[in-house]
N, C-alpha and C positions, 0 to 999 in steps of 0.2 A: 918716600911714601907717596901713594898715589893721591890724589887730590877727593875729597868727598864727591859721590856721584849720586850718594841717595839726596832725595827730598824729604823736607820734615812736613808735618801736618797741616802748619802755615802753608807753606808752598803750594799744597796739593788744595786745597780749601780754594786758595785766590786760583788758581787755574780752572775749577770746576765752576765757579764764578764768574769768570774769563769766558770760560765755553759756554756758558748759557745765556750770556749778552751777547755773545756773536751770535748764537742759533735764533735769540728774536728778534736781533736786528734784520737778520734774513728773512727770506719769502714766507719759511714754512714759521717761522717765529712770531710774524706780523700776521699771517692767517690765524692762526693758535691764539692770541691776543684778542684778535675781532672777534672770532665765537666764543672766547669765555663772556666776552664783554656782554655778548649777545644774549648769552646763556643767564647773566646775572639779569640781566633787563628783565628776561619771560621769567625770572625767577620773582624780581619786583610787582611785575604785574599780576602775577597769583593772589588768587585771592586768601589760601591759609600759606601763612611762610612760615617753614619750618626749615628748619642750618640744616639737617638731612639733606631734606628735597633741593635746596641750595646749593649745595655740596653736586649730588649729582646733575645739576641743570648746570653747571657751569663745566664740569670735568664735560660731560655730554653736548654742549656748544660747542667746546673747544676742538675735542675727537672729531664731531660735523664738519665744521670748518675745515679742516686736515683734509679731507676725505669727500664734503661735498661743494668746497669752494667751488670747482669746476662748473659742477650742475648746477650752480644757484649762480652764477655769471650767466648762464647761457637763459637762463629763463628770466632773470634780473632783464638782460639786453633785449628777450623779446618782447617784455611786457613795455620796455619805458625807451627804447632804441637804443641806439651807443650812449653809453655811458664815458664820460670823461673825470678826468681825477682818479684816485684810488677806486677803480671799479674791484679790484679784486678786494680789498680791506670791506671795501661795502657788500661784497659777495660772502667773504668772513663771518662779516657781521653778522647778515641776514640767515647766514646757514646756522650760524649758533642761537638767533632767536628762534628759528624754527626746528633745531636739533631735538628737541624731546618728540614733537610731535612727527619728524621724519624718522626718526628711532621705532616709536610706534608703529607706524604703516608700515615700515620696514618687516619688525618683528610679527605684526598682525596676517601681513602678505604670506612669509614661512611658516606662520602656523597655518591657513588654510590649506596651502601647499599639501603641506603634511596630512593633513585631515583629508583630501582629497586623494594623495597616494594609500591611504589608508595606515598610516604611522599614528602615534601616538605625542602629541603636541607637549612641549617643555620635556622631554625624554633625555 
């Protein structure tokens, strides 16, 4: 008889477990980390805190991070020079504390946009 090939529940559990400490032991794992972190910080500093508003100020740090570590290294480096240590973790950071309100300008830019091509905003 052939030997068992399938995996039980257990098995698939600890591997999917497995795979998500590797992914934030990694670059994009440790970015993802500093913007939520970021995202709870501007979430603290609110002045009405509601677990909603929470919820997306941290899910919304962490996507920034992902997405604008980059630009927020380059603008980090010109305000304060080279950065030494974990520039990028502090890039992280900084993008998830600023992530709701670069979300904003973001979304606010493509709505003029729109209103300008003559479209219809949130459509």
């Amino acid at each position: 008889m052939p030997p068992e090939t399938s995996s039980g529940l257990l098995e698939q559990i600890a591997f999917f477990f497995a795979a998500c400490a590797t992914w934030i032991a990694g670059e994009a794992g440790r970015a993802f980390l500093a913007g939520v972190s970021g995202g709870f910080v501007r979430w603290l500093m609110a002045d009405r805190r509601k677990l909603r508003d929470g919820a997306v100020s941290v899910v919304a740090g962490g996507l920034m991070s992902l997405y604008a570590s980059p630009l927020m290294l380059v603008v980090l480096e010109r305000w304060f020079g080279a950065l030494s240590g974990d520039a990028a973790g502090a890039a992280g950071f900084a993008a998830g504390l600023a992530g709701m309100s670069l979300a904003k300008l973001i979304l606010g830019a493509i709505d003029a946009h729109a209103r300008r091509m003559g479209g219809t905003p949130n459509a």
